[in-house]
N, C-alpha and C positions, 0 to 999 in steps of 0.2 A: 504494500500500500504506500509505504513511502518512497519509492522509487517514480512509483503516479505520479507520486505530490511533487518532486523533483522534475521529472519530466513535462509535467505542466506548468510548474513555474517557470522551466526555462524556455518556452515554445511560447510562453506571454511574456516573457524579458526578452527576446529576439523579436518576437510580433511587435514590442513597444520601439526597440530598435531602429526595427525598418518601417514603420509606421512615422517616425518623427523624424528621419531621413527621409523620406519623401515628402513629409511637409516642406521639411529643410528648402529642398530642391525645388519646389512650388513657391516658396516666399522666395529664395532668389532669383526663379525665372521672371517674378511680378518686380521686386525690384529692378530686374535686366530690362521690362516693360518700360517702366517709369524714369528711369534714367536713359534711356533712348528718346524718349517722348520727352524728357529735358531737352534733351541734346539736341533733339531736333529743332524745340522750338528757338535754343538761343543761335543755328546754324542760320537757321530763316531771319530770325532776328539782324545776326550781320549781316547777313546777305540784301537785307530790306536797306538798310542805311547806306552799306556801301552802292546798291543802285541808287538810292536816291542820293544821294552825291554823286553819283556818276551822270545824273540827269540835270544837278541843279545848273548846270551851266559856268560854277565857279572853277572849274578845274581849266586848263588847257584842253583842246578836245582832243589828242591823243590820247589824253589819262584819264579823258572820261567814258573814251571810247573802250581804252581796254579794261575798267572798270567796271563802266555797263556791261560787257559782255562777260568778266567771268562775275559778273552774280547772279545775271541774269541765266549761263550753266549752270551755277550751282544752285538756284531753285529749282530752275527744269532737270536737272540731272536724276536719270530712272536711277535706281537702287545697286546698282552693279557697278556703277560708276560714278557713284557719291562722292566716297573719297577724296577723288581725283580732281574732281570738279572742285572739292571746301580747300583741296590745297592749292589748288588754281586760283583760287580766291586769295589764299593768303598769299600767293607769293602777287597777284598784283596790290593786292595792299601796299605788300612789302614797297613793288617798284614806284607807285604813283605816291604815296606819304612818305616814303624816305627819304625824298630829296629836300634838301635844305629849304628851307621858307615855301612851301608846301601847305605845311600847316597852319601856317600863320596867314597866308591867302585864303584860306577857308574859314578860319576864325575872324578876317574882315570882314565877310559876305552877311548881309543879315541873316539871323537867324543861323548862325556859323558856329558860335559857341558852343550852342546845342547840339547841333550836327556833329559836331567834334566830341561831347561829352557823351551821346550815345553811342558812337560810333566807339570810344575807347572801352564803354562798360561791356560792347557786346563783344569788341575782342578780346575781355578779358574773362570775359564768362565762358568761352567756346574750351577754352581748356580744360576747366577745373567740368564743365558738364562732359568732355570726354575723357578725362579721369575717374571721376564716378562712376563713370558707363563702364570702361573697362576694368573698375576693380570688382564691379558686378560680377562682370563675365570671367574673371580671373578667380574668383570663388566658385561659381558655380562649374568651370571648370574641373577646379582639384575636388570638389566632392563627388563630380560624373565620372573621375578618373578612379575612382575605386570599383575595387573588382566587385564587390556585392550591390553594386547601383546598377554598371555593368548587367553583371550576370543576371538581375533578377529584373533587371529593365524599369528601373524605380523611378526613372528619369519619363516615360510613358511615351508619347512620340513628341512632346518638345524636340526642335529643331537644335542641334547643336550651338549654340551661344557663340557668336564670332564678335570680336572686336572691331570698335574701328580706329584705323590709323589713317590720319594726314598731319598735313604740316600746317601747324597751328601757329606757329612763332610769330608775335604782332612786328606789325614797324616799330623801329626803335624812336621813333618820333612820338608813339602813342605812351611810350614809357614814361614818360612824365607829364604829360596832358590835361591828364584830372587833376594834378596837382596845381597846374596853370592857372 
């Protein structure tokens, strides 16, 4: 009889196991949700400012040309090729605000300071939202990586969790801006 009693306690301390492992795995896919659904919205968010500086007409039109155009990729840009597009974005950030007194022509324009202060909040937000994002996906990794998640398929058909990498690096001209 006591052997029963052994053996059913341990078949319900394994069932609690893997019962709270798979919750596990469900609050971090929902986290991986909401931290994408962050990301997205501060991705869009730069992308919004830097077209519309690229349309107010205070740039030169080469810098607002090639600005118009990578933000306006990386809102249209389909899912397979996101990435690519937010770091097309950064890097003409990088080229049209890195030039010297750049920023200071757009801070004369009315309505310029603004533009300049949202523009620096959202390029400071894209980071630390794809941070988040990826430390989600960096957890719920190493717990899919065990053999009893694995083998017993506790993960259910959730899509493998990928990260995203671009190049986020702001102008170094936004580096001190908000503090302006």
């Amino acid at each position: 009889m006591t052997t029963f009693i052994w053996i059913v306690v341990a078949l319900v301390v394994i069932g609690v196991y893997l019962s709270w492992t798979a919750g596990r795995l469900d609050r971090l896919h929902a986290r991986i949700d909401a931290a994408r659904a962050a990301l997205d919205a501060q991705l869009l968010r730069r992308a919004s400012v830097a077209q519309e500086l690229g349309t107010s007409g205070v740039l030169d039109p080469a810098a607002s040309i090639v600005l118009y155009q990578a933000a306006h990729e990386a809102r249209q840009a389909e899912e397979e090729r996101r990435e690519v597009a937010e770091s097309e974005l950064s890097e003409a950030l990088r080229a049209v605000l890195g030039e010297p007194g750049q920023l200071d022509v757009v801070r004369e324009a009315p309505g310029g300071e603004q533009t300049v202060t949202e523009l620096t909040a959202a390029v400071r937000r894209v980071p630390m939202a794809r941070r988040f994002h990826n430390d989600a996906v960096r957890a719920a990794r190493a717990v899919r990586r065990h053999r009893t998640v694995r083998w017993l398929r506790l993960a259910g058909h959730a899509p493998f969790p990928m990260a995203f990498e671009m190049d986020d690096e702001p102008p170094r001209t936004l580096d001190g801006a908000a503090g302006s």
